[in-house]
C-alpha positions as CSV (number, residue, x, y, z in Angstrom):
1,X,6.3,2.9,-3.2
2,X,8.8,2.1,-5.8
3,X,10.0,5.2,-6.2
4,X,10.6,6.1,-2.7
5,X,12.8,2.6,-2.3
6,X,14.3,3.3,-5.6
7,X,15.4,7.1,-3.6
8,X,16.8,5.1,-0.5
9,X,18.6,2.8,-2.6
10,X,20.5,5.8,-4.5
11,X,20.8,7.7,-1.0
12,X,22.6,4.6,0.3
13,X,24.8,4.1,-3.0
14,X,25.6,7.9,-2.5
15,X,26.9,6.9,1.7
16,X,28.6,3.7,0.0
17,X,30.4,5.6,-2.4
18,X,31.7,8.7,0.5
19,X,32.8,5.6,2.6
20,X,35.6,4.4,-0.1
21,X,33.3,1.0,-1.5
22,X,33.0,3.0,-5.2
23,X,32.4,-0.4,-7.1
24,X,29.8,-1.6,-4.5
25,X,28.2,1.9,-4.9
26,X,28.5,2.2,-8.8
27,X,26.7,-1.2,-8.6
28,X,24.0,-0.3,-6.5
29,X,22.9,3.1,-8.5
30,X,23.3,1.1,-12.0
31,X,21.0,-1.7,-10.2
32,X,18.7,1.9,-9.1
33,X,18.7,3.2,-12.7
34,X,17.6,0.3,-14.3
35,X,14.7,-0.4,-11.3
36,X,13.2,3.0,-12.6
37,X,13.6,2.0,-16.2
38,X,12.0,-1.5,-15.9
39,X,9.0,-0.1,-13.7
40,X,8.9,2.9,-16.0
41,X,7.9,0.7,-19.0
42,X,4.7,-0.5,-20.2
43,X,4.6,-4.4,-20.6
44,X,5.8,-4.3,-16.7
45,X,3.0,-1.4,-15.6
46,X,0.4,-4.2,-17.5
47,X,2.1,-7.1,-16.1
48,X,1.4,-6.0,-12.4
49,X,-2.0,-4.4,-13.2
50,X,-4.0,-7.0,-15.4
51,X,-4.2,-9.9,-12.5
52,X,-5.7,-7.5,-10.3
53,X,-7.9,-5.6,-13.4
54,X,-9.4,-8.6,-14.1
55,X,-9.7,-10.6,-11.4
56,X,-13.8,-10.0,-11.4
57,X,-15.5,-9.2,-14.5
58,X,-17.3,-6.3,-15.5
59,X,-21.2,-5.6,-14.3
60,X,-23.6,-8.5,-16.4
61,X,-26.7,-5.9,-15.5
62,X,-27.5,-8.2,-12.8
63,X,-30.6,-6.8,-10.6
64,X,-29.7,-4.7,-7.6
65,X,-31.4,-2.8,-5.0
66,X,-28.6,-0.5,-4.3
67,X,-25.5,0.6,-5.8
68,X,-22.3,1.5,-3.4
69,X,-19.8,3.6,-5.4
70,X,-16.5,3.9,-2.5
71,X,-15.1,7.3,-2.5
72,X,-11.7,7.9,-4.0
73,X,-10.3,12.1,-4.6
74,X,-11.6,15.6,-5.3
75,X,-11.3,18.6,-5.0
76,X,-13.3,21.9,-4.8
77,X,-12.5,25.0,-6.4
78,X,-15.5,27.2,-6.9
79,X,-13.7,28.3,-10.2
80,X,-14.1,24.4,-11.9
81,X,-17.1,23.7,-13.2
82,X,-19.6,20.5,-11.2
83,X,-17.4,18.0,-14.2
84,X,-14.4,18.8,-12.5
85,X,-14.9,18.5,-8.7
86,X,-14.3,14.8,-9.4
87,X,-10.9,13.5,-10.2
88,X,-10.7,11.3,-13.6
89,X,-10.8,7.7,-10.9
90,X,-13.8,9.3,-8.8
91,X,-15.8,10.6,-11.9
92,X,-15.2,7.4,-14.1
93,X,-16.5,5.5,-10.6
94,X,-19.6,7.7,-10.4
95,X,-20.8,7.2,-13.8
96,X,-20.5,3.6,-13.7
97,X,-22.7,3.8,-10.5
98,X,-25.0,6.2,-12.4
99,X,-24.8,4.0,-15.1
100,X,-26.0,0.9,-13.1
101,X,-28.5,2.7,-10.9
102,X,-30.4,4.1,-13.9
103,X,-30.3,0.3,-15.1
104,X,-32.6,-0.8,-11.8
105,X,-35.6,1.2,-11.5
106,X,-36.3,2.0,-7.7
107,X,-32.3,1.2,-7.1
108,X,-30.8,3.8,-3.9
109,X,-27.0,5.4,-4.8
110,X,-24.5,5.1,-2.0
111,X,-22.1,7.2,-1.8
112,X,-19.1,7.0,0.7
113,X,-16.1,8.8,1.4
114,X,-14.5,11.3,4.2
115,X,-13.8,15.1,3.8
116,X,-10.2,14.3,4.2
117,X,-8.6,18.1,3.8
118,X,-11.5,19.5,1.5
119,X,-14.0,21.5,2.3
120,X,-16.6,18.5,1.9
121,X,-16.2,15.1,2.0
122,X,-16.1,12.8,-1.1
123,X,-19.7,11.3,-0.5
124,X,-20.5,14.7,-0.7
125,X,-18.9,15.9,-3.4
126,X,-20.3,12.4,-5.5
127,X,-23.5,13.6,-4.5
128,X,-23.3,17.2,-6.4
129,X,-22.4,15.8,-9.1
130,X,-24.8,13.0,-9.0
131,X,-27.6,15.7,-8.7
132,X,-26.1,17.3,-11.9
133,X,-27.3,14.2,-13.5
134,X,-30.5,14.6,-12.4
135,X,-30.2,11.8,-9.6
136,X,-33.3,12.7,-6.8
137,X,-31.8,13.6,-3.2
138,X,-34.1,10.7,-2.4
139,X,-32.3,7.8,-3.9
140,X,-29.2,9.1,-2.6
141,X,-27.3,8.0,0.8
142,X,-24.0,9.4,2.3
143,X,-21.5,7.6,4.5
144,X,-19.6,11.0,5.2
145,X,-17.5,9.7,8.2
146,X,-15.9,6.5,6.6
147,X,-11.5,7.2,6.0
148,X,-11.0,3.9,3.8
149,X,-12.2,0.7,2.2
150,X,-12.0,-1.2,5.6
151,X,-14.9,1.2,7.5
152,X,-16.8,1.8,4.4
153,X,-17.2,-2.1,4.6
154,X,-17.9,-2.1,7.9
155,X,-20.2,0.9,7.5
156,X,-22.1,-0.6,4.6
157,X,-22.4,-3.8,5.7
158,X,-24.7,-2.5,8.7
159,X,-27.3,-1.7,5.3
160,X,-26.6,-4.3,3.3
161,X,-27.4,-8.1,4.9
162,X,-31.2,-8.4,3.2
163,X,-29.7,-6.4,-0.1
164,X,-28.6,-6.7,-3.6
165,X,-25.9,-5.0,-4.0
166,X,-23.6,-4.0,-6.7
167,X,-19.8,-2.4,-5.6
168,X,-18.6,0.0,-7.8
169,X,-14.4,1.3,-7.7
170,X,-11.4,1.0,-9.6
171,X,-10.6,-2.3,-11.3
172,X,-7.6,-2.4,-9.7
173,X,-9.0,-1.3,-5.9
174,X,-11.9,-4.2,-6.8
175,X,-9.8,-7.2,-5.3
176,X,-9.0,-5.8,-2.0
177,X,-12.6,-4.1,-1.7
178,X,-14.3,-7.2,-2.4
179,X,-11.8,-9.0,0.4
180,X,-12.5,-6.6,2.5
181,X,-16.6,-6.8,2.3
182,X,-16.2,-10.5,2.5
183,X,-15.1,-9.9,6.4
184,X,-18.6,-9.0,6.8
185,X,-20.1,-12.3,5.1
186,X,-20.9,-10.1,2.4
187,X,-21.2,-10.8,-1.3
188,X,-22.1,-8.0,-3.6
189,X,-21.6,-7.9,-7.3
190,X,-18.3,-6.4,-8.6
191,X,-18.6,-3.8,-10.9
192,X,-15.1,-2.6,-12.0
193,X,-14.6,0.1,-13.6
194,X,-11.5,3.1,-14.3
195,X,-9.1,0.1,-15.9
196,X,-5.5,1.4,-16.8
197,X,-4.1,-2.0,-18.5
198,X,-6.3,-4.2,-20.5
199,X,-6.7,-4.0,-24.2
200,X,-5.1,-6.0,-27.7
201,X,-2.7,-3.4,-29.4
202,X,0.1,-4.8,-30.7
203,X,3.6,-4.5,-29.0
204,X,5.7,-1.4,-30.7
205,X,9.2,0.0,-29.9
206,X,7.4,2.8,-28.5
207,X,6.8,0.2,-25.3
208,X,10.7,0.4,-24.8
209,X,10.8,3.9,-23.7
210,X,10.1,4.7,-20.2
211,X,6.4,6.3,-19.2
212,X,5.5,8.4,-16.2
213,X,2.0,7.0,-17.0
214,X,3.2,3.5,-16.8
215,X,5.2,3.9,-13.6
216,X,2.1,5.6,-12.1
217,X,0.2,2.2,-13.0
218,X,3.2,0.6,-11.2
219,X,2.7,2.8,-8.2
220,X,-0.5,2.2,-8.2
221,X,-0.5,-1.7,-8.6
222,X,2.1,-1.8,-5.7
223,X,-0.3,0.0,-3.4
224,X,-2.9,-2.3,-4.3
225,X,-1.2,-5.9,-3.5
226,X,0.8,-4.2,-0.3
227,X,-3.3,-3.2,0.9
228,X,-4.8,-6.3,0.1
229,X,-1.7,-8.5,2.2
230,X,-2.3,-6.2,4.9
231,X,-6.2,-6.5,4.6
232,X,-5.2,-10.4,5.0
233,X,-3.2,-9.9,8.0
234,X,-5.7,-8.1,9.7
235,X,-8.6,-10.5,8.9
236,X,-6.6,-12.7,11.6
237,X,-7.5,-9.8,14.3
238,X,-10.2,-9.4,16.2
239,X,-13.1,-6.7,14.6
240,X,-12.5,-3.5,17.0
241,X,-16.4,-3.3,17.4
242,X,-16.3,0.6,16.7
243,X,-18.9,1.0,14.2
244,X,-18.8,4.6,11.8
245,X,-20.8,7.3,13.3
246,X,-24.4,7.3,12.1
247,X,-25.3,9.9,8.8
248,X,-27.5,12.0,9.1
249,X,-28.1,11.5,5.9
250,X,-28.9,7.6,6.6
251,X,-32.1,8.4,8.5
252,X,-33.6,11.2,6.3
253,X,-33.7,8.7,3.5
254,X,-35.1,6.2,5.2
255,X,-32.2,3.8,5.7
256,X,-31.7,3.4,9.5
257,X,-29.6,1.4,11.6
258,X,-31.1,-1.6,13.8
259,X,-29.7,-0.5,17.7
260,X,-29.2,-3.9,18.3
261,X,-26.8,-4.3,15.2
262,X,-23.3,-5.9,15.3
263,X,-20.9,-7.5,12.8
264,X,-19.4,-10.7,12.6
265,X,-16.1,-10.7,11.2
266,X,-15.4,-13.8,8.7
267,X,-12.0,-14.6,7.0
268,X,-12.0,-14.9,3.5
269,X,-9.6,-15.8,0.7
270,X,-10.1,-13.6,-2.3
């Protein structure tokens, strides 16, 4: 999102400056310019990422029953090996769920996550690699319909009331899940992983040059607080009621959904 406003704001500057105002428009671009720079920096990409990073802590082993790793991107190529269906975010998420599921004998894996353009949807494409690792079909369950965090809330929380539960995703994307889970009355245990600030290297001069890295954090860390103040606005609406399609998936393993089910919708602060 920076970017793009950074891209208006030079757009504008460029109509300002055609219209005669040359000092207002100089002003404006400079002002652009050194936007970019400051986001492009490290110390700021940290700034805005560590509150959200570690707003939870990571997994204590605490005992669950299930383990609900929330989908995030892939992409198949049947010239990639299984290692690289995942993106870096998606595969660092799945082997934290792995991780945490092999820690709790008799745990289940969910996987969640819509097809989006691909061929298969991310649950799906979690699950392949999951079986790479030698996870059993049987302790894996799909939510293949869900589009984002909201309805794989919603979708989960029709599984999870009698549950313990740990929540595996980005540290940044943790906050806003978490929020968003809460709606349902919900509590599982955070388990962040995929962190891009954090750490207790020194400060060099290296850390005055812009990064593409570091404005990607930025991007990142400005999707995240604009999704979690919408999240907020919409815990003030009414739930619409529409519940995710039922997966197959869910009733082969076992894991069915009462008919009678609803969901109350709570409002939480993070």
């Amino acid at each position: 999102m920076p970017l793009p406003m950074v891209t208006v704001l030079l757009v504008v500057a460029a109509i300002v400056w055609r219209r005669g105002a040359h000092r207002i428009a100089t002003i404006m671009a400079i002002a652009s310019l050194l936007l970019v720079y400051v986001l492009s920096l490290y110390p700021t990409a940290h700034f805005l990422a560590e509150p959200l990073e570690f707003h939870y802590p990571k997994y204590a082993e605490q005992p669950v029953d299930a383990v609900i790793v929330l989908g995030g991107y892939h992409r198949s190529d049947e010239r990639l090996p299984i290692t690289s269906l995942l993106s870096e975010t998606s595969l660092m998420r799945l082997s934290e769920g792995i991780r945490i599921y092999r820690a709790n004998p008799g745990a289940k894996l969910w996987l969640s996550g819509y097809n989006a353009r691909d061929q298969i949807s991310q649950a799906e494409a979690m699950a392949k690699v999951a079986r790479a690792f030698f996870i059993p079909d049987s302790d894996i369950v799909l939510q293949r319909q869900v589009k984002d965090t909201a309805e794989e809330a919603l979708a989960w929380s029709m599984l999870m009331s009698d549950k313990r539960v740990a929540l595996v995703t980005s540290a940044m994307h943790m906050p806003r899940a978490i929020y968003l889970f809460r709606q349902y009355d919900l509590e599982p245990i955070p388990a962040p992983t995929a962190y891009r600030s954090g750490g207790t290297r020194e400060m060099t001069w290296n850390d005055c040059l812009p990064s593409a890295n570091a404005l990607h954090i930025v991007e990142l860390a400005w999707h995240e607080y604009l999704g979690l103040a919408w999240a907020r606005l919409q815990s003030y609406l009414p739930v619409s009621g529409q519940l995710p399609s039922s997966d197959p998936d869910l009733q082969s393993s076992g894991w069915t959904i009462p008919d009678n089910y609803s969901v109350k919708k709570e409002h939480h602060e993070v």
